[in-house]
N, C-alpha and C positions, 0 to 999 in steps of 0.2 A: 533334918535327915542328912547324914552325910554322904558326899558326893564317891562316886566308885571309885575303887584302888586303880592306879594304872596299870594293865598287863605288862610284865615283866617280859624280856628279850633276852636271848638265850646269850647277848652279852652283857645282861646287864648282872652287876656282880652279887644283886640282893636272890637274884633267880635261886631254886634250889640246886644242885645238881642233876637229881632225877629229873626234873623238867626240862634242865638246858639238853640234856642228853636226849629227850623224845622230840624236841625242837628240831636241834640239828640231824637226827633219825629222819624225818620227817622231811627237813627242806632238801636233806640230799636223795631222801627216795623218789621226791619230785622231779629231781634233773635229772635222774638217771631212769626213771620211768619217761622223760621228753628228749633223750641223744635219737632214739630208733625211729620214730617218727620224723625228725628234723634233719636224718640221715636218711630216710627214705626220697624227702621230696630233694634233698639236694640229686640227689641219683638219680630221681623222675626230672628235674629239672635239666640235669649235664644231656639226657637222653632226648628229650624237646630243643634244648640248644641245636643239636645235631642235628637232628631232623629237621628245624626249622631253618636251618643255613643250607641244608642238601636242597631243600625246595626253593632256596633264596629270598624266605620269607624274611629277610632282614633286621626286620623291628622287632617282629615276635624273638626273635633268636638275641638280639641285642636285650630284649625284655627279660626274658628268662635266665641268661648272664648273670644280670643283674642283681635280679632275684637269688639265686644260685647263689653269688659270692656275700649276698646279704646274709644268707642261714649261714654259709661256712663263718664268717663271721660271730653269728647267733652261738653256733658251736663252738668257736673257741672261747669265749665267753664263758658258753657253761663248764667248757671243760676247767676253766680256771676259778669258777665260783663252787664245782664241786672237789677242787684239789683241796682247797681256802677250807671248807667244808669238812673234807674225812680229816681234815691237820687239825681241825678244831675239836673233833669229835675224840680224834684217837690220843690231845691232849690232856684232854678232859677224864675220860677214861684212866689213862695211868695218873691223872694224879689221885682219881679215888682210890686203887690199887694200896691195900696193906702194906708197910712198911717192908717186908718181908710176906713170900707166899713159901707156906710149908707144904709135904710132900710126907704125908705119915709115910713111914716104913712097913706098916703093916696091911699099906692099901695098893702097895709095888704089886703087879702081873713079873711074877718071876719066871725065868729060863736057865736052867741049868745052875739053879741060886738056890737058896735055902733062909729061912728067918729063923735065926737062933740067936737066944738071948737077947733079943731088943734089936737085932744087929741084919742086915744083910750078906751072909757069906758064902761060903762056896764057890770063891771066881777063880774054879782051877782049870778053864778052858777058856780059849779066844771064841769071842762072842756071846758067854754067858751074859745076860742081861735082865734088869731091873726095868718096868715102864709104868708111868702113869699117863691119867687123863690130863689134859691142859684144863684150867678151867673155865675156858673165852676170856683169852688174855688177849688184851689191843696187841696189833704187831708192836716190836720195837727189840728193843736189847735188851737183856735180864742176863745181871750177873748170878753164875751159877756159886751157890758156896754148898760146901760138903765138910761134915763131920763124919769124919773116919779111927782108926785105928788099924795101922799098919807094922807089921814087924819087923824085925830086922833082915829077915828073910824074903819078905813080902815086895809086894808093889810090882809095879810095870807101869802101862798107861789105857787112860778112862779115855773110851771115845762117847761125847755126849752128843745127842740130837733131836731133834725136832723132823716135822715135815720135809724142810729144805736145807737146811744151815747145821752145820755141824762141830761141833768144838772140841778138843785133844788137851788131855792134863796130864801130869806127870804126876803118879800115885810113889808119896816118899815115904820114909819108917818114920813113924809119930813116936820122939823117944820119952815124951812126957803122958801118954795113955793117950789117951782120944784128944784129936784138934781139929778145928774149923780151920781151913783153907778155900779161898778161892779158884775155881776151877777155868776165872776168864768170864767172859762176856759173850751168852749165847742171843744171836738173832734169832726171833721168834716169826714165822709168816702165814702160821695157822695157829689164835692160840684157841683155839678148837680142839687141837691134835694131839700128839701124844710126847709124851717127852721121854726118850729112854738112855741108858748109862749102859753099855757095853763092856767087856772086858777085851781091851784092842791088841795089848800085850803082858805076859806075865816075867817078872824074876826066878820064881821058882813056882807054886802048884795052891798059890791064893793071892790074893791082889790085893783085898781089907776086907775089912770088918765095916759096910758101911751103915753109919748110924742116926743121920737125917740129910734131906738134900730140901734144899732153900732156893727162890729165887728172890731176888732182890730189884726189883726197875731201874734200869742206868741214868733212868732223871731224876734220880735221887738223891 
């Protein structure tokens, strides 16, 4: 009979993904399920300190110090083994991330926009805008690319956003029909949330024709 497989560690490199991911899920839910309670007793502790030096209980008070500076200890610890922890997680995560994340055109929540011919247009006013779902993307940085078609008349500038972070492109005449450009590099900090394309400024009474938006992970 042969002897049991050794459980695999969410460092060890044969692990699958899915598993290393419910691991580290898992050891960081723990520390952060133990900060409130080991932040309790320090705060029950500082408050016995006190009290037991007002009554000039000396030992107990020198005791309880003690103890006290032992958890703040305990706490810096875990604040550093759960830092170690979401760096691990949130590495792990983008590198499963598709080489490219697409953004169909036809699944945009429009505003003062239109879908004709394949295309997003209508950006004849500031602030018409384009949005999608995020799809739980790890924080981090995602270059934005855009394929548009612009006229010679056309353009102004694209303000991009997310939750918190916001990024400004300069929308130019595509003199070869539709071209992929990069938009820069958006920080992500809910990728929960919604990611939307604005129209920030126009040249004359349309901005483009836009015809898909990509994100790409900057650890790529």
């Amino acid at each position: 009979m042969s002897a049991p497989k050794a459980e695999k560690r969410t460092d060890d490199p044969g692990a699958s993904p899915d598993i290393a991911l419910l691991r580290l899920s898992y050891e960081r839910e723990l520390i952060e399920a133990s900060l409130a309670p080991v932040k309790e007793k320090i705060t029950t502790l500082g408050t016995l300190e006190k009290q037991f030096a007002a009554e000039r209980d000396y030992d107990d008070a020198i005791t309880a110090r003690d103890e006290r500076k032992r958890l703040q200890n305990e706490l810096a610890r875990l604040d550093k083994e759960l830092l170690l922890l979401q760096t691990r997680e949130q590495t792990l995560r983008t590198s499963l991330l598709p080489d490219r994340i697409k953004f169909p055109i036809d699944a945009a929540t429009l505003s003062d926009l239109r879908l004709e011919g394949g295309a997003i247009t209508g950006w004849s006013k500031v602030g018409a805008s384009a949005s999608w779902k995020l799809p739980a993307l790890p924080p981090g940085g995602y270059e934005v690319m855009l394929r548009y078609r612009c006229g010679a008349t056309e353009g102004g500038k694209l303000l991009i956003k997310e939750a918190r972070f916001t990024l400004t492109t300069t929308i130019e005449t595509t003199l070869k029909g539709p071209e992929e450009r990069s938009a820069g590099t958006l920080k992500i900090s809910d990728g929960s949330g919604t990611l939307t394309l604005s129209a920030q400024a126009l040249i004359t009474d349309n901005l483009m024709q836009l015809l898909a938006v990509e994100l790409v992970p900057a650890t790529r």
